[in-house]
Each structure stands twice: as structure tokens, then as C-alpha cells.
N, C-alpha and C positions, 0 to 999 in steps of 0.2 A: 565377509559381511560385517565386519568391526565398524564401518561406520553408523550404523543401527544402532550400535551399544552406545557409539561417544555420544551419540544426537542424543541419547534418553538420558545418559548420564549429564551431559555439559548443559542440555536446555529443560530437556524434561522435568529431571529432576531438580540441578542445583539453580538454575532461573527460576521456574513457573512450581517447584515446590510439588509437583504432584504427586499424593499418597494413597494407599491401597485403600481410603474411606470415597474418594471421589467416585462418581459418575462423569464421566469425558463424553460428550458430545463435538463429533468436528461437520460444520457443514460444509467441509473438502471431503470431496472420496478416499477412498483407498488407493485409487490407480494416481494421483497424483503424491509428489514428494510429501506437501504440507499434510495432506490427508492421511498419509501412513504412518508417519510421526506422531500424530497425535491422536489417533485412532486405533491403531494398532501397535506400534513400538514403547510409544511412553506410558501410555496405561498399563500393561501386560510385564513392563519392567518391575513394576510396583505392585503387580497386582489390582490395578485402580479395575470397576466395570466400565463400560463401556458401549453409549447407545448410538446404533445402525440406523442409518434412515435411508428408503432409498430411491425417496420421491424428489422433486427440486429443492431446494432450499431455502421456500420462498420468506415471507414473513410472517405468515400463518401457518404451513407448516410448523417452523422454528418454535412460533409460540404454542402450537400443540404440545410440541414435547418440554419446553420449560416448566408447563403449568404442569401438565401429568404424568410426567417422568421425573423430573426435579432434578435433571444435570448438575452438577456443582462447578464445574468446568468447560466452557464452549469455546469452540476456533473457530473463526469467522474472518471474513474480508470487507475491508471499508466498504461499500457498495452495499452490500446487507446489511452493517448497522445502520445507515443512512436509509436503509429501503425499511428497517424496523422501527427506527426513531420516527419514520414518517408515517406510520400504519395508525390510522384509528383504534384497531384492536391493540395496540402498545397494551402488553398486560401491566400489571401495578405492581409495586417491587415485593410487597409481600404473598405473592402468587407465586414467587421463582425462588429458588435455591441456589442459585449462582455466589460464589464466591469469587470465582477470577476470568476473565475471557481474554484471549490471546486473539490479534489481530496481524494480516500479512498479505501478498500479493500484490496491494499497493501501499504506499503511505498511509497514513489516518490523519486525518485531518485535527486539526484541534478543536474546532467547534465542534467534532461528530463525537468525540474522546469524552467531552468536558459534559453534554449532554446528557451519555449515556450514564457515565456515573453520577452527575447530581439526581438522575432517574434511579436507578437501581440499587446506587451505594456500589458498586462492584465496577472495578479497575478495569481497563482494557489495555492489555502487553502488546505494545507493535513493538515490531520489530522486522528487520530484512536477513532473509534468505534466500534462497534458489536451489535447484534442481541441481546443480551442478557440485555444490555443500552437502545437499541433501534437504539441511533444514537450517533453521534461523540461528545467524552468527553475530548480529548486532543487534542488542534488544532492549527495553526501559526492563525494569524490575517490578514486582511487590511491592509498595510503600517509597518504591525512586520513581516515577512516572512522571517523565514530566510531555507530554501532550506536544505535537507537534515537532517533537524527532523521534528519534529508531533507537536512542538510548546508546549504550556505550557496549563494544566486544565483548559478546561472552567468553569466558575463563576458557582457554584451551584454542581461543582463534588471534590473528593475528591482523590488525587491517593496516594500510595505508592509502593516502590521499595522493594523489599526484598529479601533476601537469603535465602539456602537452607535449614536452620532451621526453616522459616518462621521468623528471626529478620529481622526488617524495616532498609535499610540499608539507611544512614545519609547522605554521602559522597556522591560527584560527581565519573563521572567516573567509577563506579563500574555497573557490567551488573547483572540483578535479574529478579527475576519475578514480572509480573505487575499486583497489586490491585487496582480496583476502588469501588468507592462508592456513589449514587449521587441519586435523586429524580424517572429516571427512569429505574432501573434494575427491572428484573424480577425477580420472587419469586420461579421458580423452573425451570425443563424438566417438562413436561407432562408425565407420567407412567414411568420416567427414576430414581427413587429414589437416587442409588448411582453415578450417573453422577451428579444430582441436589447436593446431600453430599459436591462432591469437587470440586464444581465451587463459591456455594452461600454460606459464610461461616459468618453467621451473617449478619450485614450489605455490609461486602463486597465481591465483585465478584473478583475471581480470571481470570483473563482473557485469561491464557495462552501464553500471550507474553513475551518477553524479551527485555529489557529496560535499557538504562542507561538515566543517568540526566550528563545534561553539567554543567560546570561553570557558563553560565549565566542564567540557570535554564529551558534550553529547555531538552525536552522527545528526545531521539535516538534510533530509534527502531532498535534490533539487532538479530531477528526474531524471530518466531514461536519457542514456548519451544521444541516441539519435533521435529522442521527443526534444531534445534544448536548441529553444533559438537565441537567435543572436538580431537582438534591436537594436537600432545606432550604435552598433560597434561592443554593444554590453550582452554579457548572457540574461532571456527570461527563463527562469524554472515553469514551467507549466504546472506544477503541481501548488507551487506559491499564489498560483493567478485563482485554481481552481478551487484551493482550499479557502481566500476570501472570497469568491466567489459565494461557496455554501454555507457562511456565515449568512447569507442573504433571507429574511425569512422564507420567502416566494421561492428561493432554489431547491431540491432535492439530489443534482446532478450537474458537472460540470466536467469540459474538456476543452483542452485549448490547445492549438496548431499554431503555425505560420503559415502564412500563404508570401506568395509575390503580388505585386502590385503592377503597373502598367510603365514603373521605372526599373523592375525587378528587385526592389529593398523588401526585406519581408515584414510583414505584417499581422501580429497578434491577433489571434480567429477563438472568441468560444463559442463552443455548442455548450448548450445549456437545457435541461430537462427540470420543468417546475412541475412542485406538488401538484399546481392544479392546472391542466393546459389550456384552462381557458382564461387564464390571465395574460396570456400571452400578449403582447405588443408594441410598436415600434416606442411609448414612451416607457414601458418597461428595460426594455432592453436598453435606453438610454440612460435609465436609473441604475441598470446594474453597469455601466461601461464608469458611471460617474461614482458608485458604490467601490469599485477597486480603484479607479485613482484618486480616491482622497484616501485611503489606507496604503495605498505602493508607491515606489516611485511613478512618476510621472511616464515614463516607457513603458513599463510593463503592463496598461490597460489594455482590454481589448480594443480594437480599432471598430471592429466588426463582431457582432454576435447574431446569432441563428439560435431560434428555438428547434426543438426534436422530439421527437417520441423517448427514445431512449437511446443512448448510447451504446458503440460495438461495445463487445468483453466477449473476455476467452470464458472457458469454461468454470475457472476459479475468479472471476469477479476483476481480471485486471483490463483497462481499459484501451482498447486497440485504436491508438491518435493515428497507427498508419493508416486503417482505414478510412477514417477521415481524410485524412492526405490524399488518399486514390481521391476517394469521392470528389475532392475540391477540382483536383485535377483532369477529370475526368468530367465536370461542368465549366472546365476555363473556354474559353474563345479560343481558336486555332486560327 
């Protein structure tokens, strides 16, 4: 079980700094990877306490135990600071104790990032992990944060970018598939042979993300290998469509698909969840289609948008665009 040790030591400790004075609050479980790490393994390494909740997550919850517990430290999922930034009861920053909150499961948005600390004064750490790592291998830092990527390899991991041939691609700016390598991956699936084949390929784990590297050597996550489409001939990130998307004030939520069309080219689809649903309508939805094309290229708006109640997610706040997918298809014409 050495990989417990490395996760508390490589992120716990030498990234996110945590010391035997904090209070750790994660609103991940314990039964999940993110959850045990930060709940269990990195507080208990230090000695930090450590506070249990074991109601949902919601955002009154959350702010129950900010105000009269005084966490110093909280883990949380884009989708919850977004569901917090947007709550009337949003406590005031001298109500809370928070010094640092680490964020994972999805991307974080830049406007969700940039809000939250000109609120609180307190940093939000994204960064990417999985289950298969354990815990987070690519992350911003303490006083390096720069909003809107996943920050650069923690000490003890190793990544690369590569393309569709499997060559390591060199260059910035270029979107591929993301490899890691590092002290705690795992060695298989359990009774899954050919899933374990094309995930653990040697030393390194194919992660299934998509990734570019900037200029000054930050990770941009540009989604999920099989959430990316492909518009006239070019890759859209959904996560680029979704994160200006929630710059939008009227947004709170956002998910974008492709569908086909009636010549079979696909076609940019969001679903979109606003603060308030009775704004809803056909000239909104046409302000937010004109809202992302004059900030993206020109291909990457949606063609098509639907309002919704709320968005699928798993149980840690990551957003399920396959269910979308069934749903479309599962209303197409036969």
C-alpha cells in the first residue's frame, strides 16, 4: 500500500502544504480515490483533523460547516463551486477560515476559479488525477495558479503528450492524448484483461484525456478522448465551449455533445442549466450561441442549444456528456 504514502507525500504534503494545524474537509467520500486522499491519507500523514459529513454535499450543507467548523482546507469539484458561487446564502469571507481548497474530477473553469477567490481571498488547486494514479499528478500550486489549466507534473510523475500514432508530441499547443507514469498507478482492472491491455502500457498509463501544453509549460485540458469532436475537419474541446459558456451571467451549468445532422457532419449541441429557469428562451439561447462565437473560433459555437433542469454526473460531480449522447439518440428519427 506504498502508494498511499507517495500520494500524501508528492501532493499532500509537498504541493497543497498540509500541516498538523489544519482542519481538512473533502466533499468527496471516503469510498472514492479523491475522497481518501484527502480525507483520510493526507491529513492523518501530518496529523492534520479532519471533518466527516455524511449528508450530500450540497451548498448549504458545505456552508454549515465552513461557518461553524472553520475548515482551513476543503476538496471539492467544479460543479459545487459553481453550485456555491451561485447560492444566495454565499457566506462572506470573514465567516470562513479557509486558507486553500483543491479542486478535481473535472476541469475548473476560469471564470468559476477567478470568482471564487476575489470572494474569499483563498486559492482553488486544480488539478488531474484518477483512480487509476490514485490521486492528482498534474496540479497548479500555492501562489503558481494560474486558472484555467491543471498546472504542471507533480515531483515524482512523469507525463507525456502524444498523437494518434502514439509519437510523443514535443511542441506546445498541440492537443493529444495524455500519458502518465509515476510511483502510484495501478497494475491492472481486476478480471478486465483487455481494458487493463489499453490502459497500462508498460510503465505508462494511458489516461484517456486530451491535452495540450502551453508556452509556459502549463497542461490545458481539452477533454475526455471520447467527449472530443471533430467540426469541419478540426478538434472542439467541450470543456473550452463550456467553460465560456459559464462566463455567461444567466449560466450556472453547461455541457456540450455532437450530434449528426441529416448529412451525417456533426454538430456542436449544448445543454445548458441557468440560475434562474425562467429565463429561459429561444432569444436567449440565441445570445448565448452568439456569446461563444465572438470569444472562439467561428466552428466551435454551438449550432444548437437546449435548456434543462440539470445535468447527468457521477457521484463525485463529473459530468456524463454520454448520457446526453444516448438521450439525443434515443430522440433521433428512425
Amino acid at each position: 500500500q506504498t502508494s498511499m504514502v507517495k500520494t500524501a507525500e508528492l501532493y499532500g504534503q509537498t504541493v497543497l502544504g498540509i500541516r498538523a494545524s489544519d482542519v481538512v474537509f473533502s466533499a468527496a467520500k471516503l469510498f472514492f480515490a479523491y475522497g481518501l486522499g484527502n480525507a483520510l491519507t493526507f491529513p492523518l500523514a501530518v496529523g492534520a483533523s479532519v471533518l466527516l459529513m455524511a449528508e450530500r454535499p450540497t451548498p448549504d450543507a458545505i456552508f454549515k460547516r465552513w461557518t461553524e467548523r472553520k475548515p482551513t482546507v476543503f476538496f471539492g469539484a467544479p460543479t459545487g463551486y459553481a453550485g456555491m458561487l451561485a447560492s444566495p446564502n454565499l457566506p462572506a469571507r470573514d465567516k470562513v477560515a479557509l486558507r486553500l481548497c483543491s479542486s478535481a474530477g473535472e476541469a475548473l473553469p476560469r471564470d468559476i476559479g477567478e470568482r471564487f477567490t476575489a470572494h474569499f481571498g483563498c486559492e482553488i488547486i486544480d488539478g488531474i488525477g484518477s483512480t487509476e494514479m490514485l490521486h492528482i499528478f498534474i496540479s497548479n500550486r500555492p501562489g503558481d495558479v494560474r486558472y484555467g489549466t491543471s498546472g504542471k507534473p507533480v515531483a515524482g510523475y512523469d507525463v507525456e503528450i502524444r498523437d494518434e500514432a502514439d509519437r510523443v508530441i514535443e511542441g506546445n499547443g498541440q492537443i493529444g492524448d495524455l500519458y502518465v507514469r509515476g510511483p502510484s498507478s495501478a497494475l491492472l482492472y481486476w478480471g478486465d484483461r483487455a481494458r487493463s491491455a489499453a490502459t497500462f502500457q508498460g510503465a505508462w498509463t494511458r489516461t484517456g484525456d486530451k491535452y495540450e501544453r502551453d508556452a509556459d509549460g502549463y497542461y490545458v485540458y481539452s477533454g475526455r478522448s471520447d467527449d472530443m469532436l471533430k467540426v469541419s475537419g478540426q478538434y472542439v474541446s467541450p470543456f473550452e465551449v463550456e467553460a465560456t459558456l459559464v462566463q455567461h451571467p444567466a449560466v450556472l451549468e453547461a455541457a456540450l455533445i455532437g450530434i449528426a445532422d441529416e448529412h451525417g457532419l456533426t454538430r456542436p449541441k449544448a445543454f445548458v442549466v441557468l440560475k434562474d429557469r425562467k429565463q429561459a428562451s429561444d432569444a436567449l439561447a440565441e445570445e448565448l450561441k452568439q456569446f461563444v462565437k465572438a470569444r472562439l473560433a467561428p466552428h466551435k459555437y454551438p449550432r444548437l442549444l437546449e435548456f434543462i433542469d440539470e445535468l447527468p454526473k457521477t457521484a463525485t460531480g463529473k459530468i456524463q456528456r454520454f448520457r446526453l449522447r444516448d438521450s439525443e439518440k434515443a430522440r433521433a428519427p428512425r
